[in-house]
C-alpha positions in Angstrom: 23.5 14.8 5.0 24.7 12.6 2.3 22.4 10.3 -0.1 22.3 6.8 1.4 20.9 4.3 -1.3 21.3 0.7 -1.6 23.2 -0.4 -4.8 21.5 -2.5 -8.1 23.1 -3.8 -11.3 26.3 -2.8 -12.6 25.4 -0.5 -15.6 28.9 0.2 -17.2 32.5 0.3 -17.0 35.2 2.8 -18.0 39.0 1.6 -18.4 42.1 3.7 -19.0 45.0 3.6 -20.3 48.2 4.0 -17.6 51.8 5.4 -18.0 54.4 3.9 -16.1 53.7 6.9 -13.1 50.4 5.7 -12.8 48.8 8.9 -14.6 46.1 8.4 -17.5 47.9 7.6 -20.7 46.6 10.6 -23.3 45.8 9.9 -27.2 42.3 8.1 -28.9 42.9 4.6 -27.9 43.8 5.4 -24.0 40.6 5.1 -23.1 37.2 2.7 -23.6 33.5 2.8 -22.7 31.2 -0.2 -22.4 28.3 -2.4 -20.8 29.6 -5.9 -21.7 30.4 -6.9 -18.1 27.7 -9.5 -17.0 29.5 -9.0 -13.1 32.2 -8.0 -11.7 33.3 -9.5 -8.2 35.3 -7.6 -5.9 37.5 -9.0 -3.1 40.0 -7.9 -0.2 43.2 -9.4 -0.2 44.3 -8.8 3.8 47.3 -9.6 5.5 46.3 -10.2 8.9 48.2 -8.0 11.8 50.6 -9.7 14.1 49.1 -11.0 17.5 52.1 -11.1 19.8 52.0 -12.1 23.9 54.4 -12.5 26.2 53.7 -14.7 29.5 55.9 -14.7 32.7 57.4 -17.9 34.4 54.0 -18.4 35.9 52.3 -18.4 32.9 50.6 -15.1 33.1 50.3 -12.5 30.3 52.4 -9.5 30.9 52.6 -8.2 27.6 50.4 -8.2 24.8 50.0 -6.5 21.6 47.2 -6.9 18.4 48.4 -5.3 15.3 45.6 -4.3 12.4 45.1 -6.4 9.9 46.3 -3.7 6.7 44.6 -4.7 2.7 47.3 -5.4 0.4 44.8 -5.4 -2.7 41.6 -5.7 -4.1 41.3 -8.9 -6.3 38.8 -8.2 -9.5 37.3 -10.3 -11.5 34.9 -9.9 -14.7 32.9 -11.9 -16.5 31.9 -10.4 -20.3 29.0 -11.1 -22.5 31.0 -10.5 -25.7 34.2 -10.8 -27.2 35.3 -7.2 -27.1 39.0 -7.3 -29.0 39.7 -3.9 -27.7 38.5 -3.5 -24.5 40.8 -7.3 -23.8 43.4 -5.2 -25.4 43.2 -2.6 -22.5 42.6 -4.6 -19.8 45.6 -7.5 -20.5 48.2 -5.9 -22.8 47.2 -8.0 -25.4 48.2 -7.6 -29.2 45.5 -6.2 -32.0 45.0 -7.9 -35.5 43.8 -5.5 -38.1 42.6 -5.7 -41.4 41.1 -2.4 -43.8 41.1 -0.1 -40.3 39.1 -2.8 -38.6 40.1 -4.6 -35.8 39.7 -8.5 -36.2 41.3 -10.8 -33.4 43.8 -10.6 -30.7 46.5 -12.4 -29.5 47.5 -12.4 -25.8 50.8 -10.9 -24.4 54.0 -13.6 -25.1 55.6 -15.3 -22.1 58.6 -12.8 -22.2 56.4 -9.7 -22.0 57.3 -7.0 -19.7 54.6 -6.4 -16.6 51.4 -4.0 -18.0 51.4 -0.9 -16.1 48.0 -1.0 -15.7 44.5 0.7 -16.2 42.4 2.4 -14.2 39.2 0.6 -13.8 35.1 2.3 -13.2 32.2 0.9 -12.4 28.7 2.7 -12.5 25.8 1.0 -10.7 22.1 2.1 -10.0 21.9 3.6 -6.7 18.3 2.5 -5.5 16.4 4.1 -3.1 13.3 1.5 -2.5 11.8 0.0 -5.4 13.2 2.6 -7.8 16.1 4.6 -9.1 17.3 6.8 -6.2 17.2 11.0 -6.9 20.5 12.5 -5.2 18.9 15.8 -3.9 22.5 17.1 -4.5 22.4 16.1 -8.4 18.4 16.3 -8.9 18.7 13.4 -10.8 18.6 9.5 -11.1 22.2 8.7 -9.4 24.8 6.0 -10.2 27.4 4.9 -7.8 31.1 5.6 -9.3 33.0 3.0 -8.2 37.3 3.8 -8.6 39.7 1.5 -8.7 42.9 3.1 -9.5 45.4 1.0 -10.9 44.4 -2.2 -12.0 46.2 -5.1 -13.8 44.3 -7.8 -15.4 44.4 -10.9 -17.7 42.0 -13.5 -19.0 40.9 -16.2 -17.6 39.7 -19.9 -18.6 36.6 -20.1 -20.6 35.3 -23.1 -22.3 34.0 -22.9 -26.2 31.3 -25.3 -26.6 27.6 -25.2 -27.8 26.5 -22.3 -25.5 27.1 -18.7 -25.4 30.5 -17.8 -24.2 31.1 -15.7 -21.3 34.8 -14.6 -21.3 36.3 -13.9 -17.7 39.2 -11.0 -17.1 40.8 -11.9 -13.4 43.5 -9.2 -11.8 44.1 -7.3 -9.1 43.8 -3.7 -7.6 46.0 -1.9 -6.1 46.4 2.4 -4.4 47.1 4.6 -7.4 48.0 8.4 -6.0 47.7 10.1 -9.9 44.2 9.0 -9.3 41.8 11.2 -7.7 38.5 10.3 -6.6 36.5 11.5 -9.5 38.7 9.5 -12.1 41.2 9.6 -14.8 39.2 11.8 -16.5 38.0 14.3 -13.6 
């Protein structure tokens, strides 16, 4: 019997890199690691199934037919606690400034830029069992849920500099990625 725990806090995200086939991109900079997200809200884009009838000449139905609605995507979006030049990079195809080795600004993709392929996105969050961590008996451990979305396509969002701390929102979309297994882009 599988572990059922409720789910708490989003504790981290992992991102990867794409190729054009929808497998994970190899090299250092293909991949990125981090807990900046404050949230991340996750939606279902659905197109709803066709509902068709037919009626007789007295008005009665004599044929009717109720097709399933079918998702189209998920629609992400992600609000960060810190203006993380790389992990924007990954996320919206966005262009690095570097000075001495050190990354110091970016500058977002130009009008004319060709369509990202994409990253695979990860969440982990707590997987709570009560009032405290849940214990998978499987794993022996404190347990996360893994949550996969395989090919993702994002960009960022409006956000308003002012006297306050910024929060800088990523939007996109999700959509089915078969180079993707269930455990991940990196197994």
């Amino acid at each position: 019997m599988a572990d059922c725990f409720g789910s708490l806090q989003v504790c981290g995200i992992r991102v990867a890199r794409l190729t054009s086939a929808g497998a994970p991109s190899s090299g250092a900079t293909s991949g990125y690691i981090s807990d900046a997200m404050i949230k991340i809200d996750v939606g279902a884009e659905v197109t709803t199934g066709d509902d068709l009838e037919l009626k007789n000449g007295c008005g009665n139905i004599c044929q009717s037919f109720k097709d399933c609605d079918r998702l189209k995507r998920v629609t992400l979006s992600m609000d960060l606690c810190q203006v993380d030049y790389e992990l924007i990079e990954l996320l919206t195809g966005a262009s690095l400034f570097s000075q001495g080795g050190q990354t110091i600004g970016f500058q977002m993709p130009s009008t004319t830029a060709a369509c990202p392929t994409g990253v695979c996105f990860e969440a982990w969050t707590k997987a709570q069992d009560g009032s405290s961590q849940g214990v998978s008996a499987f794993v022996g451990a404190a347990t996360y849920h893994h949550w996969v979305f395989p090919k993702t396509t994002w960009r960022l969002g409006d956000f308003t500099m002012e006297n306050d701390i910024l929060t800088l929102p990523v939007e996109g979309f999700g959509e089915e990625n078969t180079a993707i297994t269930a455990n991940g882009p990196f197994n």
